[in-house]
N, CA, C and O atoms as a GROMACS GRO file, in nm:
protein
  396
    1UNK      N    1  -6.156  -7.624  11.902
    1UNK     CA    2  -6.050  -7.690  11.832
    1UNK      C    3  -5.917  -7.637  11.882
    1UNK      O    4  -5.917  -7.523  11.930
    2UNK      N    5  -5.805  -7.705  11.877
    2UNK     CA    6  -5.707  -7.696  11.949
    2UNK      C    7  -5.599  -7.667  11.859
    2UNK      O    8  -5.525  -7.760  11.825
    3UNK      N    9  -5.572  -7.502  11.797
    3UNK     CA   10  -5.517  -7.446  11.686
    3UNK      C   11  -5.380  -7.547  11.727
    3UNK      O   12  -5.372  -7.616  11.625
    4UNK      N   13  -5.283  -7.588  11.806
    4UNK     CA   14  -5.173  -7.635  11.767
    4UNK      C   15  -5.196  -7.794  11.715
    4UNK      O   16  -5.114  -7.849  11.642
    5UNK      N   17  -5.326  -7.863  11.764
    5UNK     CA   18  -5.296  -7.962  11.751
    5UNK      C   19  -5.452  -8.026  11.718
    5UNK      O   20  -5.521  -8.095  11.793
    6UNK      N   21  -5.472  -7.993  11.623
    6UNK     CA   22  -5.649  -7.982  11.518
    6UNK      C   23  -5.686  -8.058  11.537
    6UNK      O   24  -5.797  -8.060  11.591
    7UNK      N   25  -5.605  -8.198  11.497
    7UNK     CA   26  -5.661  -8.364  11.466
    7UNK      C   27  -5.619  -8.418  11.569
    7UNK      O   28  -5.546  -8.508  11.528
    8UNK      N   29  -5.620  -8.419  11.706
    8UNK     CA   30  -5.582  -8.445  11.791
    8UNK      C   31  -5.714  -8.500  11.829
    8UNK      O   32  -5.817  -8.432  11.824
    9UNK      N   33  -5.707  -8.658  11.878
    9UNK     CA   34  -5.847  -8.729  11.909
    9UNK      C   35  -5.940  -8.770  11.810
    9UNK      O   36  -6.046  -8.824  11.843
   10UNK      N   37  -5.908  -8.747  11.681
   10UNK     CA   38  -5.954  -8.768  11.534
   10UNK      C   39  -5.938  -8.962  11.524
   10UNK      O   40  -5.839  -9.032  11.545
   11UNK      N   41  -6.046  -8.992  11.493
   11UNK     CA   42  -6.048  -9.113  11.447
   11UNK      C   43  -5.954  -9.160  11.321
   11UNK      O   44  -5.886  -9.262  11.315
   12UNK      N   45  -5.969  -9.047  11.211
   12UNK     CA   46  -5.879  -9.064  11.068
   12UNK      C   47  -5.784  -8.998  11.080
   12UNK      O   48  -5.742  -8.941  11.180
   13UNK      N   49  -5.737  -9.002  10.958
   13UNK     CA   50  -5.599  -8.947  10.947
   13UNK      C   51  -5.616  -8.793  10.948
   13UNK      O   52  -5.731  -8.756  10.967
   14UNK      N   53  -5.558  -8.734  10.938
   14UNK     CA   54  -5.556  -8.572  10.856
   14UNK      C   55  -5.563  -8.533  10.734
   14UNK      O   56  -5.612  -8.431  10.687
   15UNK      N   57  -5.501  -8.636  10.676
   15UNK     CA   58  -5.483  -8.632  10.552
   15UNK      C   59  -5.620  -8.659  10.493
   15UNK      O   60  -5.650  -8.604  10.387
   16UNK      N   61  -5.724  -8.757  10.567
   16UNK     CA   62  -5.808  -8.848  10.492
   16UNK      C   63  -5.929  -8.693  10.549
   16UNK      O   64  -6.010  -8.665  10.460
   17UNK      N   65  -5.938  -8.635  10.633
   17UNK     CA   66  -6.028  -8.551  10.659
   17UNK      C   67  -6.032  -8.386  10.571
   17UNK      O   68  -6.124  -8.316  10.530
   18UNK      N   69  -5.881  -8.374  10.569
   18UNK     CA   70  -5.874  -8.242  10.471
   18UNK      C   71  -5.893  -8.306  10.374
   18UNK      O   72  -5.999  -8.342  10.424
   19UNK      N   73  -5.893  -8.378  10.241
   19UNK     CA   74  -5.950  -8.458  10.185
   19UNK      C   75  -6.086  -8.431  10.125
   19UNK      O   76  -6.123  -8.380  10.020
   20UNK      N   77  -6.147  -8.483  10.229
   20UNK     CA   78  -6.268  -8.518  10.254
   20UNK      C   79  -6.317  -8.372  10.241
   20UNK      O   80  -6.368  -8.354  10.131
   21UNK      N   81  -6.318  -8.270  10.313
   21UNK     CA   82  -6.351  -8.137  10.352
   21UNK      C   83  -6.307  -8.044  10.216
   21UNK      O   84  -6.383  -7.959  10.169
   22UNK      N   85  -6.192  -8.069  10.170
   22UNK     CA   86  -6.185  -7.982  10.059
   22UNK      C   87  -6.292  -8.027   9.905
   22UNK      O   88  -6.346  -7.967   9.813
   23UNK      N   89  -6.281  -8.124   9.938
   23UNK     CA   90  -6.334  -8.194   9.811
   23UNK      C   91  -6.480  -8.176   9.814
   23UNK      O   92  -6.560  -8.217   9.731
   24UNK      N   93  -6.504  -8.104   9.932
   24UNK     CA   94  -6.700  -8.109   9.938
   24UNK      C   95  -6.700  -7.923   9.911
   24UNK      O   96  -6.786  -7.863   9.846
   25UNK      N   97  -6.586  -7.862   9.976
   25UNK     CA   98  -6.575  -7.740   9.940
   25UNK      C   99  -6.582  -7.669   9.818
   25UNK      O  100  -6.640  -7.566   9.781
   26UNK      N  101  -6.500  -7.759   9.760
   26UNK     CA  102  -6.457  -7.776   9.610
   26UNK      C  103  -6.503  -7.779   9.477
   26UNK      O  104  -6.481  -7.706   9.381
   27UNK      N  105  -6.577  -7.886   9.493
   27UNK     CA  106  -6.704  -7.970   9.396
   27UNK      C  107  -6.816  -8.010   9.497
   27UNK      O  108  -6.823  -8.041   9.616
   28UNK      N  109  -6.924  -7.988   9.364
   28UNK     CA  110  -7.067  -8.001   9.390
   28UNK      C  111  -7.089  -8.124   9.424
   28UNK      O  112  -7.128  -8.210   9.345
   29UNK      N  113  -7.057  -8.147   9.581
   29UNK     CA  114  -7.064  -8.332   9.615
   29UNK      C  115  -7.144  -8.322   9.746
   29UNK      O  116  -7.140  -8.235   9.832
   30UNK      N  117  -7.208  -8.419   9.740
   30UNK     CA  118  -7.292  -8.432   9.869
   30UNK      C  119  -7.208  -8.524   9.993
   30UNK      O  120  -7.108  -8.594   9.976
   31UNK      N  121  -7.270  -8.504  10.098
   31UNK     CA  122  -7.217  -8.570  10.236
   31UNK      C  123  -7.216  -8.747  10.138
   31UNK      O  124  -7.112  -8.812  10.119
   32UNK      N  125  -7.345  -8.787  10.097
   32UNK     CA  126  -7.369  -8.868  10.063
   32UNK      C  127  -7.206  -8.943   9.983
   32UNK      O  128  -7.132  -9.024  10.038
   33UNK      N  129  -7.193  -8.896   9.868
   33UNK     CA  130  -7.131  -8.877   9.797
   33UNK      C  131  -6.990  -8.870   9.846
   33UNK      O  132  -6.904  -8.897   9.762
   34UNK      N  133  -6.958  -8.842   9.950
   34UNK     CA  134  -6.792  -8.870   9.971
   34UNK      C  135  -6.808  -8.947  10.039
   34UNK      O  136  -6.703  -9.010  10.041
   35UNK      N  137  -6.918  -9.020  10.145
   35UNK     CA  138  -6.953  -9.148  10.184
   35UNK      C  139  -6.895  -9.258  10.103
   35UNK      O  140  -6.800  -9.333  10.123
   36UNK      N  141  -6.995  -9.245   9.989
   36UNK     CA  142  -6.980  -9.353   9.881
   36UNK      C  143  -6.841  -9.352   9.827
   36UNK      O  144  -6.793  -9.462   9.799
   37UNK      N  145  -6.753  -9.220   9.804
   37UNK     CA  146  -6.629  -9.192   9.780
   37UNK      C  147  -6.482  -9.316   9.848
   37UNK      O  148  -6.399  -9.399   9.810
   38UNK      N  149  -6.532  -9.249   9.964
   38UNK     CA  150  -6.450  -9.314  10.097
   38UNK      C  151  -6.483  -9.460  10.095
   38UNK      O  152  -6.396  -9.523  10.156
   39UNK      N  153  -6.574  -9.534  10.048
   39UNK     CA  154  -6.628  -9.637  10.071
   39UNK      C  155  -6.544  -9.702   9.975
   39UNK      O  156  -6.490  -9.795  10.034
   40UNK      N  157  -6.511  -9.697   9.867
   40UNK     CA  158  -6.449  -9.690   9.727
   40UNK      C  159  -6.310  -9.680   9.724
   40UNK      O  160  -6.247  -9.701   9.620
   41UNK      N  161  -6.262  -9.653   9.818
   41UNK     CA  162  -6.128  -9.624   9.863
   41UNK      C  163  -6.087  -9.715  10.018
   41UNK      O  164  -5.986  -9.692  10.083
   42UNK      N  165  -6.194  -9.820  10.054
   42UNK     CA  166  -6.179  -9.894  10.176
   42UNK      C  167  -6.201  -9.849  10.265
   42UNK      O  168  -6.200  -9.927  10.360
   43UNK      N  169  -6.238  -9.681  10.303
   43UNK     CA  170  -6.304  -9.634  10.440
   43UNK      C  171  -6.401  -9.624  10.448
   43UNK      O  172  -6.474  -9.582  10.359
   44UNK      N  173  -6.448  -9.675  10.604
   44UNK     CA  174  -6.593  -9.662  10.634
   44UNK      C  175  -6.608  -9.565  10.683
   44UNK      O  176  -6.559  -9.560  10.795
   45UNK      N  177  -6.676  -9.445  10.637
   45UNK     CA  178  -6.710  -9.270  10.690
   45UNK      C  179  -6.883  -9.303  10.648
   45UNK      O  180  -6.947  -9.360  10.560
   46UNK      N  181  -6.910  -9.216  10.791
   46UNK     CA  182  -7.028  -9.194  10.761
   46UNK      C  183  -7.073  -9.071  10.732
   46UNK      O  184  -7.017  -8.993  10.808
   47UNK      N  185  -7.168  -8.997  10.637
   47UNK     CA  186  -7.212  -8.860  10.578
   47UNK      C  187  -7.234  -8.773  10.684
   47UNK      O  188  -7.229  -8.651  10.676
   48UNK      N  189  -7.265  -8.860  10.812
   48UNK     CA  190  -7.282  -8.775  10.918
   48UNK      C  191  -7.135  -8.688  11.010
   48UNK      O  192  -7.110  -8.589  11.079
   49UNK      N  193  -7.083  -8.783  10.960
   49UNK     CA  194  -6.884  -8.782  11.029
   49UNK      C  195  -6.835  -8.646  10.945
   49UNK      O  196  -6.788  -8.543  10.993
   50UNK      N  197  -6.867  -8.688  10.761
   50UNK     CA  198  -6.834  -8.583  10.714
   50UNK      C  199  -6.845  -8.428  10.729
   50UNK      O  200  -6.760  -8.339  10.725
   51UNK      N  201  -7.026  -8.423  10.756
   51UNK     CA  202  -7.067  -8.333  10.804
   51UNK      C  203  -6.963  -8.235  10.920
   51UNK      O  204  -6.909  -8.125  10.920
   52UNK      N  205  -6.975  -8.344  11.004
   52UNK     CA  206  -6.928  -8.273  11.133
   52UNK      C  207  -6.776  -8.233  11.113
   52UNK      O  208  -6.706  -8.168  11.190
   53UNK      N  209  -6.746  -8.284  11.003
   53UNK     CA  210  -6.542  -8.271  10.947
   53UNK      C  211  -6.559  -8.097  10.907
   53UNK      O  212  -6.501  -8.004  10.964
   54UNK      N  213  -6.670  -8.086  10.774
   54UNK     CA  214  -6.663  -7.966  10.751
   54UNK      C  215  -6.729  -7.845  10.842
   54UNK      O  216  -6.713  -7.729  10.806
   55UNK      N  217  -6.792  -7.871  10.942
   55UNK     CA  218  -6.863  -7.801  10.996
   55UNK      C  219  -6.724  -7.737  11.158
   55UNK      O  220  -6.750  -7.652  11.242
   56UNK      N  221  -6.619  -7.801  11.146
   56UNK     CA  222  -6.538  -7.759  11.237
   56UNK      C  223  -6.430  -7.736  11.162
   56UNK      O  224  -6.346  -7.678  11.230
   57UNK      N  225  -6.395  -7.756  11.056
   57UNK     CA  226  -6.275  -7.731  10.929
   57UNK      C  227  -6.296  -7.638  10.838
   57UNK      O  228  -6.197  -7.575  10.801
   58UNK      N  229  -6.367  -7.620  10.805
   58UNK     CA  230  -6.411  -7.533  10.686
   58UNK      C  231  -6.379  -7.384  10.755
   58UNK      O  232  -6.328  -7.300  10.681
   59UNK      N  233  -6.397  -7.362  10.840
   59UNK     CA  234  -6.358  -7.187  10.876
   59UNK      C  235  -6.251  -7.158  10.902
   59UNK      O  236  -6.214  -7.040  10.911
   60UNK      N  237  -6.163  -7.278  10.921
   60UNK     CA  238  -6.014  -7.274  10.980
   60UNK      C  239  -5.934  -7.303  10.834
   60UNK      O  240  -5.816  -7.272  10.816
   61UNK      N  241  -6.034  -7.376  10.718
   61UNK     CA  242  -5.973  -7.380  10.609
   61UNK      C  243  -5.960  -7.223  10.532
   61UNK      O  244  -5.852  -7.184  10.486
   62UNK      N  245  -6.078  -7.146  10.527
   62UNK     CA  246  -6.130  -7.062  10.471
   62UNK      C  247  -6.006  -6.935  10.496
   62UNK      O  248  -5.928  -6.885  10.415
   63UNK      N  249  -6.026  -6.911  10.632
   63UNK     CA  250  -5.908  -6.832  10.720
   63UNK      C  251  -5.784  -6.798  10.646
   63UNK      O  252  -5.751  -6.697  10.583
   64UNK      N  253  -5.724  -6.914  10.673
   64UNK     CA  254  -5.562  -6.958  10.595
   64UNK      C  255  -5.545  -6.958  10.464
   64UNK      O  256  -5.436  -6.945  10.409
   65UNK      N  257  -5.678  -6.977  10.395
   65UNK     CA  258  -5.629  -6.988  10.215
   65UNK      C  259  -5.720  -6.826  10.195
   65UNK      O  260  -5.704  -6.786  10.080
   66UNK      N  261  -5.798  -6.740  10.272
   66UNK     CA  262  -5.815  -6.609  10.227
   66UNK      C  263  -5.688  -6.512  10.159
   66UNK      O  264  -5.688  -6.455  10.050
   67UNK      N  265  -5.617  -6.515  10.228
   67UNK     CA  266  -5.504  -6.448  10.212
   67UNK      C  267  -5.405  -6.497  10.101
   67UNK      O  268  -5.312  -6.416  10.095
   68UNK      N  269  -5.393  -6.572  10.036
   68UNK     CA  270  -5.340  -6.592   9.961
   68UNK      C  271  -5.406  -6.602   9.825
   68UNK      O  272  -5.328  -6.639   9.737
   69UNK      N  273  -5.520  -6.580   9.788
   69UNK     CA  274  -5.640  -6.575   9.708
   69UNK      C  275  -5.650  -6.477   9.628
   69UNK      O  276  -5.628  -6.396   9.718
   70UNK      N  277  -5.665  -6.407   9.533
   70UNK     CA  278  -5.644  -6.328   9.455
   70UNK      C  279  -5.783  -6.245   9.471
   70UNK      O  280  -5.884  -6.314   9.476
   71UNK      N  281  -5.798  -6.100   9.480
   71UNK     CA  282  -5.889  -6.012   9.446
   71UNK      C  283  -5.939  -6.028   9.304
   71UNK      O  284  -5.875  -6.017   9.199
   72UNK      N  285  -6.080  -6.058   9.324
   72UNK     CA  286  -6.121  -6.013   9.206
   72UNK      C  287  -6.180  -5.906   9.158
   72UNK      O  288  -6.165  -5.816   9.242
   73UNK      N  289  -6.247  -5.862   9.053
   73UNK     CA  290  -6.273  -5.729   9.073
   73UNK      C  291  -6.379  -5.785   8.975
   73UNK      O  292  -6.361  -5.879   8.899
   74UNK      N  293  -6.514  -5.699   8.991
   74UNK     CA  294  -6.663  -5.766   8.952
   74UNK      C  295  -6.698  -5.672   8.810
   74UNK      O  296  -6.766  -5.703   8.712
   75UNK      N  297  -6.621  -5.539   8.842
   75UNK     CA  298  -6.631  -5.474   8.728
   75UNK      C  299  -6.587  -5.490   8.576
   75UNK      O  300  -6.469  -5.476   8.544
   76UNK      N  301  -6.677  -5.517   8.495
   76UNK     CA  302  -6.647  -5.529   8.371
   76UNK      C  303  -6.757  -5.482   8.226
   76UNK      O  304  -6.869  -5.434   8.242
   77UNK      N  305  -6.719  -5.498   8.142
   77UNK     CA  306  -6.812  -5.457   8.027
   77UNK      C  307  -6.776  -5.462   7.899
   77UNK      O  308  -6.671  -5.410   7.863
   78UNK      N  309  -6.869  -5.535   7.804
   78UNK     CA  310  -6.857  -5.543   7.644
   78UNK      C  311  -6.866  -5.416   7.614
   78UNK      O  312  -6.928  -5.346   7.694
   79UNK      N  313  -6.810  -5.354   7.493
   79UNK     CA  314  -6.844  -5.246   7.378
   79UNK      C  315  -6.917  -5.318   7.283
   79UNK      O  316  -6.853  -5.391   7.208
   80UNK      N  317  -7.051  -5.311   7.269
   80UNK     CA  318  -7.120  -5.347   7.228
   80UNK      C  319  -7.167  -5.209   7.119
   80UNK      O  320  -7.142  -5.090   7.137
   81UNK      N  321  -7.245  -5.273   7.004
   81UNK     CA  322  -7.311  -5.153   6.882
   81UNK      C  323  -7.415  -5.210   6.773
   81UNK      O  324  -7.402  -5.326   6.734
   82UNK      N  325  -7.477  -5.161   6.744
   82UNK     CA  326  -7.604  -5.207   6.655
   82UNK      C  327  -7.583  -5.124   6.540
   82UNK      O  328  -7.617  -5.009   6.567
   83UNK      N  329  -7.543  -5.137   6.427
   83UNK     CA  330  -7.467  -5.065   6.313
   83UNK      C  331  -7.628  -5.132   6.233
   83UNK      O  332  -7.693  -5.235   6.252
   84UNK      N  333  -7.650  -5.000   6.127
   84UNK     CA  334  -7.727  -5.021   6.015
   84UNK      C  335  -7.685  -5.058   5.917
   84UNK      O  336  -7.662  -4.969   5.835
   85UNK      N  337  -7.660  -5.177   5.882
   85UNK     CA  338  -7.647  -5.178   5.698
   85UNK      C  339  -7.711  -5.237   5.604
   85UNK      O  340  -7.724  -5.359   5.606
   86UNK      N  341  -7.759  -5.165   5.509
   86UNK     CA  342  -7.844  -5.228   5.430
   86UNK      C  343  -7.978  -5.224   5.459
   86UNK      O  344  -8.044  -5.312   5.402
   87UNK      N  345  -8.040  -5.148   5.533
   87UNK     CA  346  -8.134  -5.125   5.655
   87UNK      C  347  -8.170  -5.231   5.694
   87UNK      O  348  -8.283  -5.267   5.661
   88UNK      N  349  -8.103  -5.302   5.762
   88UNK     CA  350  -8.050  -5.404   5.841
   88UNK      C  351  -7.994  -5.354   5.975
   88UNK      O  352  -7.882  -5.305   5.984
   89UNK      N  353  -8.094  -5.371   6.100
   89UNK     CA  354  -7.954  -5.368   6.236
   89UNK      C  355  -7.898  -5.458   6.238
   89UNK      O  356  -7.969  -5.558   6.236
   90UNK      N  357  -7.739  -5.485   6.241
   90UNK     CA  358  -7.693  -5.620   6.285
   90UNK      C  359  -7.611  -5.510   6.402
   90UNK      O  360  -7.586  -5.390   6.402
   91UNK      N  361  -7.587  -5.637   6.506
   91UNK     CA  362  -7.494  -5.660   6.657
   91UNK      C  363  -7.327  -5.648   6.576
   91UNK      O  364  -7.270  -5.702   6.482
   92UNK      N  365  -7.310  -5.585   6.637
   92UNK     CA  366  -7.130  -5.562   6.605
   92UNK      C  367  -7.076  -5.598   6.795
   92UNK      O  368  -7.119  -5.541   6.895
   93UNK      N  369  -6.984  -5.698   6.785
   93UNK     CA  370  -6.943  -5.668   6.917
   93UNK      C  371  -6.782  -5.650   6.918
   93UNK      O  372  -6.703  -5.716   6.850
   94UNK      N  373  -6.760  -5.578   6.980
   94UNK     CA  374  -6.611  -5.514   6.925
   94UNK      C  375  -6.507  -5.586   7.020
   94UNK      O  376  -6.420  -5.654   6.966
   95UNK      N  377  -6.510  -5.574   7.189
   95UNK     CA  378  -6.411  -5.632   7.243
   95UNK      C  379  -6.428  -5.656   7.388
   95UNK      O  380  -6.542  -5.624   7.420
   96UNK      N  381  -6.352  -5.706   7.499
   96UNK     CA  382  -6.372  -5.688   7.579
   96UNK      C  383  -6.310  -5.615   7.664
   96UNK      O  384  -6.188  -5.629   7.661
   97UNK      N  385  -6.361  -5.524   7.756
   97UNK     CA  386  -6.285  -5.444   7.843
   97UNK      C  387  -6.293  -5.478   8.003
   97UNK      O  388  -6.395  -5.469   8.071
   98UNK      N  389  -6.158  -5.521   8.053
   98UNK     CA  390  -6.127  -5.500   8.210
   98UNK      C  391  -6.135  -5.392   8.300
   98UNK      O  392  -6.028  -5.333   8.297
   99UNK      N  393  -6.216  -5.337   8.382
   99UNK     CA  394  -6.145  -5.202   8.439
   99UNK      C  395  -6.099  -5.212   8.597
   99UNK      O  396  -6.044  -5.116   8.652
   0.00000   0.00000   0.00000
């Protein structure tokens, strides 16, 4: 791919391929499925076209929006407690903590 000039020799637009590529990235959609999308919108794409959209876009998408993406951090945990009353255990759950 030709970093200055991506869509260069592209049948569609740019617009209609990032599109296409984010929206499969995005949401749980099949090749199928933005077929039928595009179809719905007056373009004829085939699932196979799509394919090949994300399969040369998607790493060049991934790249560029890493960095601006927020760290998450995986660590976390309830304070959780099983209090007797009444000789009764009941669940007490108190709060949540970030660390």
């Amino acid at each position: 791919m030709n970093p200055k000039q991506p869509f260069k020799w592209r049948h569609y637009q740019a617009e209609i391929i990032l599109l296409c590529v984010r929206w499969y990235l995005r949401y749980p959609l099949s090749y199928r499925h933005l077929e039928e999308m595009m179809a719905e919108r007056g373009l004829s794409v085939d699932h196979s076209t799509v394919y090949r959209w994300v399969q040369a876009y998607a790493p060049e998408l991934e790249k560029r929006c890493s960095p601006q993406l927020k760290s998450t951090n995986d660590s976390w945990r309830v304070d959780e407690t099983y209090t007797a009353l009444a000789s009764v255990m009941r669940y007490n759950q108190l709060k949540y903590k970030s660390l």
